[in-house]
N, C-alpha and C positions, 0 to 999 in steps of 0.2 A: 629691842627688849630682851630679857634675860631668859634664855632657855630652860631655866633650872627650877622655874613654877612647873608644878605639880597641875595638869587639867582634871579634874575630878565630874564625873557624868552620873548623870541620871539611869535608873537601869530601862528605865522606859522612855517615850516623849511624853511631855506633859500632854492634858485634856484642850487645850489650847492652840499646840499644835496640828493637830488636825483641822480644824476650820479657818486656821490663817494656810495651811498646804490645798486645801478646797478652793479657797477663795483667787490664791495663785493658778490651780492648773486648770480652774473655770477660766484664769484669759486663754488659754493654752487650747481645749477641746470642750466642749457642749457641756451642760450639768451634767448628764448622767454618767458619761467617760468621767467628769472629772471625781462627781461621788462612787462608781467603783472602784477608781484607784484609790482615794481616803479609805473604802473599807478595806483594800486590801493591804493597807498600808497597816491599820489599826491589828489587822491576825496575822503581819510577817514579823517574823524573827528576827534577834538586833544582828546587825555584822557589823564585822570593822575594814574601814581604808586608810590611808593617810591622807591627810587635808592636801598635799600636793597633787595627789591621782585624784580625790575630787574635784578640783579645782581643773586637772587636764581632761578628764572626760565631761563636765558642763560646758567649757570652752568661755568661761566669764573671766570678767579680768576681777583683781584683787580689790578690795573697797579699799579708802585711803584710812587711815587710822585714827583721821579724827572726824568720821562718820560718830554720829552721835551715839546710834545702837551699836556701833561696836566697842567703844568706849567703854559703855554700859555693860558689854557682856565680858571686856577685859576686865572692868573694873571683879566683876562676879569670879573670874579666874584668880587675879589676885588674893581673894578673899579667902576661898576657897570653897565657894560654894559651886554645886552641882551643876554641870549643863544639861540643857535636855539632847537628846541625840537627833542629828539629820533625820528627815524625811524625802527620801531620792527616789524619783522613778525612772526605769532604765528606757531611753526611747530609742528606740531598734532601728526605727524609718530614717533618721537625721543621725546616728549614732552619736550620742551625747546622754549627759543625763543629766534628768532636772532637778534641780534645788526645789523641792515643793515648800519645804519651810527648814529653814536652819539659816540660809544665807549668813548673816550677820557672825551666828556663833563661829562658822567655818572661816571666816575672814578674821575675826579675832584669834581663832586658834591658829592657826598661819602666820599670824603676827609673832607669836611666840617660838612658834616651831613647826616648821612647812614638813616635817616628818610624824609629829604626832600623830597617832590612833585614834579616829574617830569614830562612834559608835554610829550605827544608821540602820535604819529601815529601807531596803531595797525593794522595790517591783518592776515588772517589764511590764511596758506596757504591750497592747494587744496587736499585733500584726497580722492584720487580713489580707492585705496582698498576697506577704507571706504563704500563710496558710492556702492560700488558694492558687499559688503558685506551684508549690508542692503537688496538692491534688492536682493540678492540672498538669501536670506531670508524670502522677502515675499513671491518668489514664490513658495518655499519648505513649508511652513507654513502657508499655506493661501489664497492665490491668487496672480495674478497678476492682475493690468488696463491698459486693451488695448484699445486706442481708446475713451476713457471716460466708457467705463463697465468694471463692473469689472468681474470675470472669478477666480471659484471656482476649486483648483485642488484635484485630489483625491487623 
């Protein structure tokens, strides 16, 4: 395909997007994990990656080109109408990140040009190990704050 089309985006995701990115990362964790991420998805700010570092941080392979919806969304490229932008959430625990809704659009942009700028919605998700990793941490090494003092362990 010709690199020399213009990808034209949406400055937001559609209304749409969000309950097709629900609907995905309900197979992924429990309704409620997966409806805090939707809302957090709906109050983050847009960023941009290229469709290749997407593509390498999900760890998915490429759709073939005559996937129907991609088709569909090259054919919207051509045209010159608007995409909407990814909805990505970053997962800390498996280091990857999830396509919650765009798949399609990101596989037809890559068609055209595996360095395009593509606009998206990022979130991490929550890591409790993590976090309790950490504290347990400090209060083997250190201290812990209880209360606003801190508290030296021996």
């Amino acid at each position: 395909m010709s690199k020399e089309v213009e990808i034209k985006w949406l400055n937001e995701p559609e209304e749409q997007d969000y309950p097709a990115a629900l609907s995905y990362l309900s197979l992924l964790y429990d309704e409620q994990t997966a409806s805090t991420y939707v809302v957090k998805l709906q109050r983050t700010a847009i960023s941009e990656f290229k469709a290749k570092d997407i593509f390498r941080a999900s760890g998915l392979s490429l759709l073939g080109v005559s996937n129907s919806h991609i088709k569909k969304d090259q054919h919207k490229i051509k045209s010159g109408a608007e995409l909407s932008p990814l909805l990505l959430v970053r997962d800390s625990v498996n280091g990857k990140v999830i396509i919650a809704d765009g798949y399609h659009r990101l596989c037809a942009v890559y068609s055209y040009n595996e360095d395009a700028v593509i606009p998206c919605k990022l979130r991490s998700t929550i890591n409790y190990s993590t976090s309790l990793t950490v504290m347990f941490k400090q209060i083997l090494y250190g201290g812990i704050c209880i209360m606003g003092l801190s508290v030296a362990l021996l």
